[in-house]
C-alpha positions as CSV (number, residue, x, y, z in Angstrom):
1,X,0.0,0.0,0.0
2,X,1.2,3.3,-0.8
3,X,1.4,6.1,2.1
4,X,1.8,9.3,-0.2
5,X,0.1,10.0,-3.7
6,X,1.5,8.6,-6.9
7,X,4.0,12.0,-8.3
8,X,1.8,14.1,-11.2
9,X,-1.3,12.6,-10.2
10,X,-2.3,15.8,-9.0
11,X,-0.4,17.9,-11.7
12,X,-1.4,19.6,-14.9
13,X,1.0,19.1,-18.1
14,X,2.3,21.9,-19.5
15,X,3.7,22.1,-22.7
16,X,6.9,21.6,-23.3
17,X,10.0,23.6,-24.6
18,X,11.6,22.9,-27.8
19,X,14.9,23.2,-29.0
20,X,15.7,26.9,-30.4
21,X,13.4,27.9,-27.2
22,X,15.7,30.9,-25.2
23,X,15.2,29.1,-21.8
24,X,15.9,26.4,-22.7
25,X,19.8,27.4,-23.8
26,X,19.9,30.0,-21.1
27,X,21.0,28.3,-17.4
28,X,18.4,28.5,-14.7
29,X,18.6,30.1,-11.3
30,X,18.7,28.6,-8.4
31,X,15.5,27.8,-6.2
32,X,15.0,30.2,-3.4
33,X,11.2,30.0,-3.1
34,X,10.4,26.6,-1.3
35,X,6.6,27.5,-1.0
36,X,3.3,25.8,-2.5
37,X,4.3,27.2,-6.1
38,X,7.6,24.7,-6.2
39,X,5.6,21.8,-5.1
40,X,3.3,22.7,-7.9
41,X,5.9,22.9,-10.3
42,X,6.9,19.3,-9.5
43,X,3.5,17.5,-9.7
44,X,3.2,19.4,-12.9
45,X,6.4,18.4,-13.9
46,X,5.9,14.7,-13.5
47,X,2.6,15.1,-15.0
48,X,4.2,16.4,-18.0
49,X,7.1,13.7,-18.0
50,X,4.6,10.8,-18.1
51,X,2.3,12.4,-20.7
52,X,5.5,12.5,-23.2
53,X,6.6,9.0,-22.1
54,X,9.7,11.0,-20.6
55,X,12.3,9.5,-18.1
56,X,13.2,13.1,-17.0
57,X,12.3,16.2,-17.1
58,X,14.3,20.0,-16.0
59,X,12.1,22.4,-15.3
60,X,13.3,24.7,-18.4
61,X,11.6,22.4,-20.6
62,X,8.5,23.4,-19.4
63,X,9.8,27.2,-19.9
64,X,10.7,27.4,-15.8
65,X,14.0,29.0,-15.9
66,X,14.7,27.5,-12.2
67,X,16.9,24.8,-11.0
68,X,14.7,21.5,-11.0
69,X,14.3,18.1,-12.0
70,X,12.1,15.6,-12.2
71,X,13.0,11.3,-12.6
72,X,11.0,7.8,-13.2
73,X,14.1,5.9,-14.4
74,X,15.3,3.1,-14.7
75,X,19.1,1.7,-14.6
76,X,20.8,-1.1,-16.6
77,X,19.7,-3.6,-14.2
78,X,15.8,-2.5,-14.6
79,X,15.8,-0.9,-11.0
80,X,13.8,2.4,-11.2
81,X,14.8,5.4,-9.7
82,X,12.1,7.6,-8.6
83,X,12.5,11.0,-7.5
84,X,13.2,14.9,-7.9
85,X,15.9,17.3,-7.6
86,X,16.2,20.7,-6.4
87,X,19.0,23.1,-6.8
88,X,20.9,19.9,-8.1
89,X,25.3,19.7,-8.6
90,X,26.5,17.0,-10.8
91,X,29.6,16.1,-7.9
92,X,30.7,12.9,-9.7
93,X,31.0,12.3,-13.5
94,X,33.2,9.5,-13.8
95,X,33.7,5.4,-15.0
96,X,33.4,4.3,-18.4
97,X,32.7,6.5,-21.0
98,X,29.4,4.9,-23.0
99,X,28.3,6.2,-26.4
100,X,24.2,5.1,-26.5
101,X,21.1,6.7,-27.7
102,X,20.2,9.7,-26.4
103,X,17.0,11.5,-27.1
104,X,15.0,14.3,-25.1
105,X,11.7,15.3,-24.5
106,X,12.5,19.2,-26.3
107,X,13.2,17.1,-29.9
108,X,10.5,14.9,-30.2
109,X,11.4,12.0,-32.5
110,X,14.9,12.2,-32.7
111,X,17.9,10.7,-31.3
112,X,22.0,10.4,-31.6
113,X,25.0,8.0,-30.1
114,X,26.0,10.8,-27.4
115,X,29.1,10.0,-25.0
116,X,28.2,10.3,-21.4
117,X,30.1,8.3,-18.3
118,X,28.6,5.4,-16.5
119,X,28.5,6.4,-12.8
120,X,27.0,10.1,-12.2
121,X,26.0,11.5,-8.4
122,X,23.8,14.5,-8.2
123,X,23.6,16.5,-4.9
124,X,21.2,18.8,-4.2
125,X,17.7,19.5,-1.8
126,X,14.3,18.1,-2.2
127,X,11.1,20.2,-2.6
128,X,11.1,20.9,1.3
129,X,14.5,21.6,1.5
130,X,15.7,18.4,2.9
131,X,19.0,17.4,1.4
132,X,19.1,14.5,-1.2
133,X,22.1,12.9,-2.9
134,X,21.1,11.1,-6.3
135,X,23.3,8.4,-7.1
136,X,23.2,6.6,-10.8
137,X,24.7,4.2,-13.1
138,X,24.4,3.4,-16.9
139,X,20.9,4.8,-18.9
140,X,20.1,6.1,-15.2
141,X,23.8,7.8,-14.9
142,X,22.8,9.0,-18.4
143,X,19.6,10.7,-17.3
144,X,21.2,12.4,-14.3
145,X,23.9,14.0,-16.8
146,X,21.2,15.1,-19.0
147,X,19.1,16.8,-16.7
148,X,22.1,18.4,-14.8
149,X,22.8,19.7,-18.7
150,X,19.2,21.2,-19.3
151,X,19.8,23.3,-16.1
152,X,22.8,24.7,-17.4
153,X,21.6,25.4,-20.8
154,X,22.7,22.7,-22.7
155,X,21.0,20.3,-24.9
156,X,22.5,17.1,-25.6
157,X,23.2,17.8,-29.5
158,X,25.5,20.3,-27.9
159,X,27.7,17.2,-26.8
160,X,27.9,16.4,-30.3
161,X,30.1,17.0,-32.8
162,X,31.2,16.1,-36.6
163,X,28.7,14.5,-38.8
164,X,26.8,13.0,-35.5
165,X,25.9,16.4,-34.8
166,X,25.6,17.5,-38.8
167,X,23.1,15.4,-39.2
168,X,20.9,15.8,-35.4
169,X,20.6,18.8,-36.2
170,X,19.4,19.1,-40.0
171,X,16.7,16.0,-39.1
172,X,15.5,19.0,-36.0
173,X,15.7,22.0,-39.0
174,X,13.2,19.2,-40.8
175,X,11.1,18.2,-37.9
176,X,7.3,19.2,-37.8
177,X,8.1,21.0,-34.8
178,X,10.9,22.9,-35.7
179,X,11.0,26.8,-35.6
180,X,12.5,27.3,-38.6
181,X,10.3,25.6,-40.9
Protein backbone atom coordinates (compact mmCIF):
# COMPACT_ATOMS: atom_id res chain seq x y z
CA UNK A 1 0.00 0.00 0.00
CA UNK A 2 1.16 3.33 -0.80
CA UNK A 3 1.37 6.12 2.06
CA UNK A 4 1.85 9.26 -0.22
CA UNK A 5 0.15 10.00 -3.67
CA UNK A 6 1.49 8.56 -6.89
CA UNK A 7 4.03 12.00 -8.29
CA UNK A 8 1.79 14.07 -11.20
CA UNK A 9 -1.27 12.62 -10.18
CA UNK A 10 -2.33 15.84 -9.00
CA UNK A 11 -0.35 17.88 -11.69
CA UNK A 12 -1.39 19.65 -14.87
CA UNK A 13 1.02 19.12 -18.12
CA UNK A 14 2.30 21.86 -19.48
CA UNK A 15 3.72 22.15 -22.67
CA UNK A 16 6.92 21.60 -23.26
CA UNK A 17 10.02 23.61 -24.63
CA UNK A 18 11.61 22.94 -27.82
CA UNK A 19 14.92 23.16 -28.96
CA UNK A 20 15.68 26.90 -30.37
CA UNK A 21 13.42 27.88 -27.23
CA UNK A 22 15.69 30.90 -25.21
CA UNK A 23 15.18 29.10 -21.78
CA UNK A 24 15.91 26.35 -22.71
CA UNK A 25 19.82 27.42 -23.77
CA UNK A 26 19.88 29.96 -21.07
CA UNK A 27 21.00 28.33 -17.42
CA UNK A 28 18.42 28.49 -14.75
CA UNK A 29 18.58 30.10 -11.34
CA UNK A 30 18.75 28.64 -8.43
CA UNK A 31 15.52 27.81 -6.21
CA UNK A 32 15.04 30.18 -3.43
CA UNK A 33 11.19 29.96 -3.07
CA UNK A 34 10.36 26.64 -1.34
CA UNK A 35 6.55 27.54 -1.01
CA UNK A 36 3.30 25.84 -2.47
CA UNK A 37 4.28 27.16 -6.09
CA UNK A 38 7.56 24.69 -6.18
CA UNK A 39 5.61 21.84 -5.07
CA UNK A 40 3.27 22.70 -7.93
CA UNK A 41 5.93 22.87 -10.27
CA UNK A 42 6.92 19.27 -9.50
CA UNK A 43 3.51 17.48 -9.68
CA UNK A 44 3.19 19.39 -12.86
CA UNK A 45 6.42 18.40 -13.93
CA UNK A 46 5.92 14.70 -13.50
CA UNK A 47 2.56 15.13 -15.04
CA UNK A 48 4.24 16.38 -17.96
CA UNK A 49 7.11 13.68 -18.02
CA UNK A 50 4.63 10.83 -18.15
CA UNK A 51 2.26 12.39 -20.72
CA UNK A 52 5.49 12.54 -23.18
CA UNK A 53 6.56 9.03 -22.08
CA UNK A 54 9.66 10.97 -20.58
CA UNK A 55 12.29 9.53 -18.12
CA UNK A 56 13.17 13.14 -16.98
CA UNK A 57 12.26 16.21 -17.06
CA UNK A 58 14.30 20.01 -16.01
CA UNK A 59 12.08 22.38 -15.32
CA UNK A 60 13.30 24.67 -18.36
CA UNK A 61 11.62 22.39 -20.64
CA UNK A 62 8.47 23.36 -19.36
CA UNK A 63 9.78 27.24 -19.91
CA UNK A 64 10.67 27.38 -15.77
CA UNK A 65 14.04 28.97 -15.86
CA UNK A 66 14.66 27.52 -12.25
CA UNK A 67 16.89 24.76 -10.95
CA UNK A 68 14.72 21.51 -10.99
CA UNK A 69 14.34 18.07 -11.96
CA UNK A 70 12.10 15.58 -12.25
CA UNK A 71 13.04 11.32 -12.59
CA UNK A 72 10.98 7.80 -13.22
CA UNK A 73 14.12 5.87 -14.44
CA UNK A 74 15.25 3.06 -14.70
CA UNK A 75 19.11 1.69 -14.62
CA UNK A 76 20.84 -1.07 -16.61
CA UNK A 77 19.67 -3.59 -14.20
CA UNK A 78 15.81 -2.51 -14.59
CA UNK A 79 15.84 -0.85 -11.00
CA UNK A 80 13.78 2.42 -11.20
CA UNK A 81 14.80 5.35 -9.70
CA UNK A 82 12.06 7.59 -8.57
CA UNK A 83 12.55 11.04 -7.51
CA UNK A 84 13.23 14.93 -7.89
CA UNK A 85 15.87 17.26 -7.56
CA UNK A 86 16.24 20.72 -6.38
CA UNK A 87 19.01 23.12 -6.83
CA UNK A 88 20.89 19.89 -8.08
CA UNK A 89 25.29 19.69 -8.59
CA UNK A 90 26.52 17.03 -10.81
CA UNK A 91 29.57 16.15 -7.93
CA UNK A 92 30.66 12.87 -9.69
CA UNK A 93 30.96 12.28 -13.47
CA UNK A 94 33.19 9.54 -13.83
CA UNK A 95 33.74 5.40 -14.99
CA UNK A 96 33.42 4.34 -18.37
CA UNK A 97 32.69 6.52 -20.97
CA UNK A 98 29.43 4.86 -22.99
CA UNK A 99 28.25 6.23 -26.40
CA UNK A 100 24.18 5.13 -26.53
CA UNK A 101 21.13 6.66 -27.69
CA UNK A 102 20.20 9.72 -26.39
CA UNK A 103 17.03 11.53 -27.10
CA UNK A 104 15.05 14.32 -25.14
CA UNK A 105 11.66 15.32 -24.47
CA UNK A 106 12.52 19.23 -26.33
CA UNK A 107 13.16 17.14 -29.90
CA UNK A 108 10.55 14.89 -30.22
CA UNK A 109 11.37 12.00 -32.49
CA UNK A 110 14.94 12.16 -32.71
CA UNK A 111 17.87 10.72 -31.31
CA UNK A 112 21.95 10.43 -31.56
CA UNK A 113 25.01 8.01 -30.07
CA UNK A 114 26.02 10.80 -27.40
CA UNK A 115 29.06 10.04 -25.02
CA UNK A 116 28.23 10.27 -21.36
CA UNK A 117 30.15 8.30 -18.27
CA UNK A 118 28.60 5.37 -16.51
CA UNK A 119 28.46 6.38 -12.84
CA UNK A 120 26.95 10.13 -12.15
CA UNK A 121 25.98 11.47 -8.39
CA UNK A 122 23.85 14.48 -8.18
CA UNK A 123 23.56 16.50 -4.93
CA UNK A 124 21.24 18.84 -4.19
CA UNK A 125 17.72 19.53 -1.75
CA UNK A 126 14.28 18.08 -2.20
CA UNK A 127 11.11 20.16 -2.59
CA UNK A 128 11.08 20.93 1.27
CA UNK A 129 14.48 21.65 1.46
CA UNK A 130 15.65 18.41 2.93
CA UNK A 131 19.05 17.37 1.41
CA UNK A 132 19.08 14.47 -1.16
CA UNK A 133 22.11 12.87 -2.91
CA UNK A 134 21.10 11.12 -6.26
CA UNK A 135 23.25 8.40 -7.12
CA UNK A 136 23.18 6.58 -10.77
CA UNK A 137 24.72 4.16 -13.11
CA UNK A 138 24.37 3.38 -16.92
CA UNK A 139 20.94 4.81 -18.85
CA UNK A 140 20.07 6.10 -15.16
CA UNK A 141 23.77 7.85 -14.91
CA UNK A 142 22.78 8.97 -18.37
CA UNK A 143 19.63 10.68 -17.32
CA UNK A 144 21.22 12.41 -14.27
CA UNK A 145 23.95 13.97 -16.76
CA UNK A 146 21.21 15.09 -19.00
CA UNK A 147 19.10 16.79 -16.71
CA UNK A 148 22.13 18.43 -14.81
CA UNK A 149 22.77 19.69 -18.71
CA UNK A 150 19.21 21.25 -19.33
CA UNK A 151 19.76 23.29 -16.11
CA UNK A 152 22.77 24.70 -17.43
CA UNK A 153 21.57 25.37 -20.81
CA UNK A 154 22.71 22.74 -22.66
CA UNK A 155 20.95 20.33 -24.86
CA UNK A 156 22.51 17.11 -25.62
CA UNK A 157 23.16 17.78 -29.47
CA UNK A 158 25.48 20.35 -27.89
CA UNK A 159 27.67 17.21 -26.78
CA UNK A 160 27.90 16.44 -30.28
CA UNK A 161 30.08 17.01 -32.82
CA UNK A 162 31.18 16.10 -36.59
CA UNK A 163 28.70 14.48 -38.82
CA UNK A 164 26.77 12.99 -35.51
CA UNK A 165 25.87 16.41 -34.76
CA UNK A 166 25.56 17.53 -38.81
CA UNK A 167 23.08 15.35 -39.15
CA UNK A 168 20.94 15.81 -35.38
CA UNK A 169 20.65 18.82 -36.15
CA UNK A 170 19.44 19.05 -40.02
CA UNK A 171 16.74 15.99 -39.12
CA UNK A 172 15.53 18.97 -35.98
CA UNK A 173 15.75 22.04 -39.03
CA UNK A 174 13.20 19.22 -40.82
CA UNK A 175 11.10 18.24 -37.94
CA UNK A 176 7.28 19.16 -37.80
CA UNK A 177 8.09 20.96 -34.82
CA UNK A 178 10.85 22.88 -35.71
CA UNK A 179 11.04 26.79 -35.58
CA UNK A 180 12.47 27.33 -38.59
CA UNK A 181 10.30 25.58 -40.92
Amino acid sequence: MRNRPIPGSSGHVRAMTLLGEPVLHTPCEPVTDFGPALSRLIEDMFATMYAAEGVGLAANQVGVGLRVFVYDCPDDEDVRHLGHVVNPRLVEADGVTVRGPEGCLSLPGLEAGTERFDHAVVEGVDAQGVPVRVEGTGFFARCLQHECDHLEGMVYPDRLTGWRRSKLLRAARRAPWSRER
